[in-house]
NUBA-673389 format. One record per residue (C-alpha): residue number from 0; x, y, z. Coordinates in nm, 3 decimals, m for minus. Example, Ala and Ser with C-alpha at 12.3 -4.5 7.8 and 13.67 -1.06 7.14 Angstrom:
{r 0 {1.230 m0.450 0.780}}
{r 1 {1.367 m0.106 0.714}}
This chain:
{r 0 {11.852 12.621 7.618}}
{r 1 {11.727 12.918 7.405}}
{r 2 {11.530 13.158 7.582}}
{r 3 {11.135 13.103 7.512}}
{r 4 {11.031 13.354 7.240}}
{r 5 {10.821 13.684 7.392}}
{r 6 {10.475 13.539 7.468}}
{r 7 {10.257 13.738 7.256}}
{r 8 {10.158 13.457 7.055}}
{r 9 {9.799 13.399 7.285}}
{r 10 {9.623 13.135 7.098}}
{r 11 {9.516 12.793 7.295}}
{r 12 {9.825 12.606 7.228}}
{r 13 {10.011 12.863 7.413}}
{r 14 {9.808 12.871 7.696}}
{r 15 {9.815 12.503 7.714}}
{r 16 {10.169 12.455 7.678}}
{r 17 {10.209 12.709 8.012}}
{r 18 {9.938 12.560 8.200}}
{r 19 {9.777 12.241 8.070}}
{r 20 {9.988 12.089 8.367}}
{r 21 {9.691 12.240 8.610}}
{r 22 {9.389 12.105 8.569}}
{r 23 {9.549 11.813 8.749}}
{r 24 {9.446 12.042 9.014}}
{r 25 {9.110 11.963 8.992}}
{r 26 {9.155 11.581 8.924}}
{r 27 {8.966 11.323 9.128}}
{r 28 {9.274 11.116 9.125}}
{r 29 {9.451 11.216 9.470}}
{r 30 {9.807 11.121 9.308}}
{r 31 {9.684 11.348 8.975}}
{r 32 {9.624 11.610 9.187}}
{r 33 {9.988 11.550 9.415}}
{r 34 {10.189 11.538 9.094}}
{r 35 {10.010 11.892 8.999}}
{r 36 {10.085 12.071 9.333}}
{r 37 {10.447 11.970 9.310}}
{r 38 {10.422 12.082 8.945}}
{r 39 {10.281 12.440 9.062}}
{r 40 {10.520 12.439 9.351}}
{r 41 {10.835 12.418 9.092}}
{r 42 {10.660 12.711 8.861}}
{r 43 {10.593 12.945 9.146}}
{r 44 {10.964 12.872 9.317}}
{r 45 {11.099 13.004 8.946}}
{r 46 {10.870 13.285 8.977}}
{r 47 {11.019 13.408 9.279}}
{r 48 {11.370 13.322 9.178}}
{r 49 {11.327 13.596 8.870}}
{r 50 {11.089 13.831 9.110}}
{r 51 {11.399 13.836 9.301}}
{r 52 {11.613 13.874 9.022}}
{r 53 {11.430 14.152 8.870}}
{r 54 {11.427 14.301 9.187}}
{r 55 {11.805 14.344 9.213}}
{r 56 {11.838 14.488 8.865}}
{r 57 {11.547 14.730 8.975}}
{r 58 {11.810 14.829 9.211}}
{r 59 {12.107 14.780 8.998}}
{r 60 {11.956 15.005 8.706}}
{r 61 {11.811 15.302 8.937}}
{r 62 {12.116 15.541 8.900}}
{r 63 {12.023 15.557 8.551}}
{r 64 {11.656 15.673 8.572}}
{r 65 {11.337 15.515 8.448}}
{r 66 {11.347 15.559 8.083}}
{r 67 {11.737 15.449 8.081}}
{r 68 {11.644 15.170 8.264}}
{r 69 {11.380 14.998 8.031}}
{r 70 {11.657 15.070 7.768}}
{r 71 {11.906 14.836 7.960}}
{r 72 {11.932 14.488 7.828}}
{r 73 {12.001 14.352 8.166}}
{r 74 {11.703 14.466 8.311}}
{r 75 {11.475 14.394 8.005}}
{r 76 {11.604 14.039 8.018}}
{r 77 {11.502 13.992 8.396}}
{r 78 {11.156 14.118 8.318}}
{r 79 {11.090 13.901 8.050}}
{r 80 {11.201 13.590 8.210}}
{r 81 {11.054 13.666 8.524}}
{r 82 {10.683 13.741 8.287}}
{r 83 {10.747 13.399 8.159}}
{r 84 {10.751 13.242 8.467}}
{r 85 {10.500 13.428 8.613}}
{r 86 {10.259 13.294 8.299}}
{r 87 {10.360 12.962 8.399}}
{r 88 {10.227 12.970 8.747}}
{r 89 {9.919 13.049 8.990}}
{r 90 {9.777 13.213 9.058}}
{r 91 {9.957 13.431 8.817}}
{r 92 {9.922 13.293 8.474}}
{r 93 {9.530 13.379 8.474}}
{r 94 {9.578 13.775 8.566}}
{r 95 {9.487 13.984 8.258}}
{r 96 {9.185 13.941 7.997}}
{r 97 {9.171 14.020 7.655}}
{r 98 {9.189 14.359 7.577}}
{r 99 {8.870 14.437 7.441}}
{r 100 {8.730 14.254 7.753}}
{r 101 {8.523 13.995 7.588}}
{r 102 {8.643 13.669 7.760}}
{r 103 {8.404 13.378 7.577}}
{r 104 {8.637 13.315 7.291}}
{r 105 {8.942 13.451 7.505}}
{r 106 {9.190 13.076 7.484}}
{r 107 {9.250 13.197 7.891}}
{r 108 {8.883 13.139 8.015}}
{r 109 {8.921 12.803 8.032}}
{r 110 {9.195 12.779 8.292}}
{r 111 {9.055 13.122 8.452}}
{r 112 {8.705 12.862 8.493}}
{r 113 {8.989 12.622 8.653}}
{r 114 {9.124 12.846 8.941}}
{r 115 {8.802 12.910 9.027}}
{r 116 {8.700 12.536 9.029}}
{r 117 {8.987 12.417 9.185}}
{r 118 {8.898 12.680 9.425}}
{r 119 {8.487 12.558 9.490}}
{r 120 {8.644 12.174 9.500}}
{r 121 {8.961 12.138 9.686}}
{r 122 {8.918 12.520 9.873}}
{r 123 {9.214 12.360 10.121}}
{r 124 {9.468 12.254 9.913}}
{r 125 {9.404 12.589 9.686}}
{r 126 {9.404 12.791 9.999}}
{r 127 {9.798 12.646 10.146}}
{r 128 {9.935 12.659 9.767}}
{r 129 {9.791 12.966 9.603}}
{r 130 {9.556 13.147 9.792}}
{r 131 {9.481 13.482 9.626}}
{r 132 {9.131 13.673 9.788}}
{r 133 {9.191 13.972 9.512}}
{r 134 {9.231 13.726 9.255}}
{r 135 {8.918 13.511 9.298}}
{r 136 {8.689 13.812 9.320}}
{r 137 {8.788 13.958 9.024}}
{r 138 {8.765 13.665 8.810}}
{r 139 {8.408 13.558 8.941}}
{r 140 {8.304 13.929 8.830}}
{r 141 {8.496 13.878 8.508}}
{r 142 {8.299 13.557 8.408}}
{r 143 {7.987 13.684 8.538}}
{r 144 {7.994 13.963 8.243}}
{r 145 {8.135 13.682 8.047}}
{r 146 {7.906 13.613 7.701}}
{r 147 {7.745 13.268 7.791}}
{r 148 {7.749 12.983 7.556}}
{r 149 {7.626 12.667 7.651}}
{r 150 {7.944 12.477 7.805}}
{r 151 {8.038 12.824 7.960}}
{r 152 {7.687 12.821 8.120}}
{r 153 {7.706 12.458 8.241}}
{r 154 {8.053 12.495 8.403}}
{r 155 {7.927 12.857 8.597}}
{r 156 {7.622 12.677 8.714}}
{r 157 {7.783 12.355 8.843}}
{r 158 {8.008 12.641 9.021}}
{r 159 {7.740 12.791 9.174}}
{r 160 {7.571 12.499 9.304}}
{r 161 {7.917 12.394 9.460}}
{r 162 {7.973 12.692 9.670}}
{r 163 {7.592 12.731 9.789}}
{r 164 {7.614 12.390 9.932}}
{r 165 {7.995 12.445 10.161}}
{r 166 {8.076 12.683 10.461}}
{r 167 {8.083 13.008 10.335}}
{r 168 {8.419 13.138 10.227}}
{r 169 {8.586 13.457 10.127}}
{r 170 {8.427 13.608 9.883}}
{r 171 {8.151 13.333 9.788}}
{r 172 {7.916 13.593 9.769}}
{r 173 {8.020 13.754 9.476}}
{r 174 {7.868 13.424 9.270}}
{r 175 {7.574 13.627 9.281}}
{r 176 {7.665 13.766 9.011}}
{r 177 {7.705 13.438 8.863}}
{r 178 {7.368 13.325 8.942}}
{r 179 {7.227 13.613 8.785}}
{r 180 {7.397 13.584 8.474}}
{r 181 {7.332 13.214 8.425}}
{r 182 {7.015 13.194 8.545}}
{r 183 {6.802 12.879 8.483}}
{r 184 {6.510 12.679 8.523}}
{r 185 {6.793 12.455 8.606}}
{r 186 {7.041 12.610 8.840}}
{r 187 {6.643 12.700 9.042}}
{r 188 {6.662 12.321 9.006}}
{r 189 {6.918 12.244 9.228}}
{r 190 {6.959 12.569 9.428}}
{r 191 {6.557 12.422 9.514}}
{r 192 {6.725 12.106 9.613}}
{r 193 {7.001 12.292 9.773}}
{r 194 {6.777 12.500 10.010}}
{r 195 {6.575 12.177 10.091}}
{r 196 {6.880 11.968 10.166}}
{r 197 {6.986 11.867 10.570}}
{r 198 {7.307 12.120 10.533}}
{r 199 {7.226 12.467 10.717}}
{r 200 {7.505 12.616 10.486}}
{r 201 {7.316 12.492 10.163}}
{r 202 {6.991 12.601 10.308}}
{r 203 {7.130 12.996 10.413}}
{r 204 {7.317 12.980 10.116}}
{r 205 {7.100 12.826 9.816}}
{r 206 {6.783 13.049 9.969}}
{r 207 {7.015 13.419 9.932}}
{r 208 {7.045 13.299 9.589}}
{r 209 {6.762 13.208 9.504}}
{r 210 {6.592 13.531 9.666}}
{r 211 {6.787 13.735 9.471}}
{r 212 {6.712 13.593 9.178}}
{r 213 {6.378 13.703 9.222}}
{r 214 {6.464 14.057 9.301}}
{r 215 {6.712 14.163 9.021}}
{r 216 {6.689 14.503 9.123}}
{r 217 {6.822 14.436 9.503}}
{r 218 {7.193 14.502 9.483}}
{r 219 {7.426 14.246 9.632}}
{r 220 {7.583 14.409 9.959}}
{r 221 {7.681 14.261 10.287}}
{r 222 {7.343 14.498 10.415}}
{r 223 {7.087 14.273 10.232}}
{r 224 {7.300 13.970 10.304}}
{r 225 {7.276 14.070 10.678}}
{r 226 {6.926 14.196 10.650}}
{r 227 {6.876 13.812 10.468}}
{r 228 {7.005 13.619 10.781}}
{r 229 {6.842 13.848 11.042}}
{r 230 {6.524 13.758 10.911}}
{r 231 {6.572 13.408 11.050}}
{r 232 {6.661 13.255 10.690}}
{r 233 {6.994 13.084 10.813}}
């Protein structure tokens, strides 16, 4: 088979070629979602095969020094293969942005919207197959500063709802930012029916929210978070 041509070609059909396999991660469909995790298990297997590869040559190519070494064909061949497979897994594939930052008509942000849903839906099975703390955090900021078009706006404030209404996990906090930026008479909406609901996790949650949204000069930190609950909210 002929090695896959360098992946600088970024446009949508790339992307989708890589990874349109994964948003059977966030299918209903139990079986969808099985034939997906097997899929991602295969891609991130490869990606440690060549990690490992590219890891010997590292050693292989040291007597010759750093410049020498990006020279060797060997060693330029297991970095390239082992970039391609890491673009073909997660959590992987959706590290890096455009360069000039400016994600809304970047063809990525779609399946960067997908890690983080399949993370707010199925948090278990993302959390045994590709859980990645670092990862999650800075994408949520990412999106947050993320120009918002309508179906960009719908998909962050679905999000949002999502996470207000589980257990609080790692990191859940930073869809502050989220809030902030997408803020609605509709995402008040539901983080109003949220707060109002039976679920003491929607209620804690869905009210820090929705305080903040009120104060957009109150920073975000686990102090006011703290300073939140001690006041008897959750």
């Amino acid at each position: 088979m002929a090695e896959e041509a360098d992946t600088d070609a970024d446009d949508a059909c790339a992307w989708a070629e890589r990874l349109g396999w994964a948003f059977g991660l966030i299918a209903e469909d139990p079986v969808a979602r099985g034939a997906a995790l097997i899929h991602l298990a295969e891609a991130q297997r490869k990606a440690a095969d060549t990690g490992a590869r590219l890891n010997e040559m590292w050693q292989l190519t040291r007597p010759l020094g750093m410049d020498a070494r990006y020279r060797e064909p060997a060693f330029l061949q297991a970095l390239r293969r082992h970039q391609q497979a890491q673009r073909r897994s997660l959590p992987d594939g959706v590290w890096g942005s455009p360069g000039d930052g400016d994600l809304a008509t970047w063809p990525g942000l779609p399946y960067v919207l997908l890690f983080l849903e399949w993370e707010a839906r199925y948090p278990l099975e993302w959390t045994r197959h590709a859980k990645a703390w670092g990862t999650k955090e800075s994408l949520i900021r990412k999106v947050a500063r993320t120009r918002q078009d309508e179906a960009i706006k719908a998909k962050l404030t679905d999000l949002v709802e999502i996470v207000v209404r589980r257990a609080y996990r790692c990191k859940d906090r930073e869809y502050v930012r989220v809030a902030r930026a997408v803020d609605s008479s509709d995402l008040r909406d539901r983080l109003d029916r949220a707060a109002d609901s039976d679920s003491p996790w929607a209620r804690c949650h869905a009210g820090y929210v929705l305080w903040l949204l009120d104060r957009p000069d109150l920073p975000n930190n686990r102090r006011v978070w703290q300073t939140w609950v001690a006041g008897g909210a959750c």
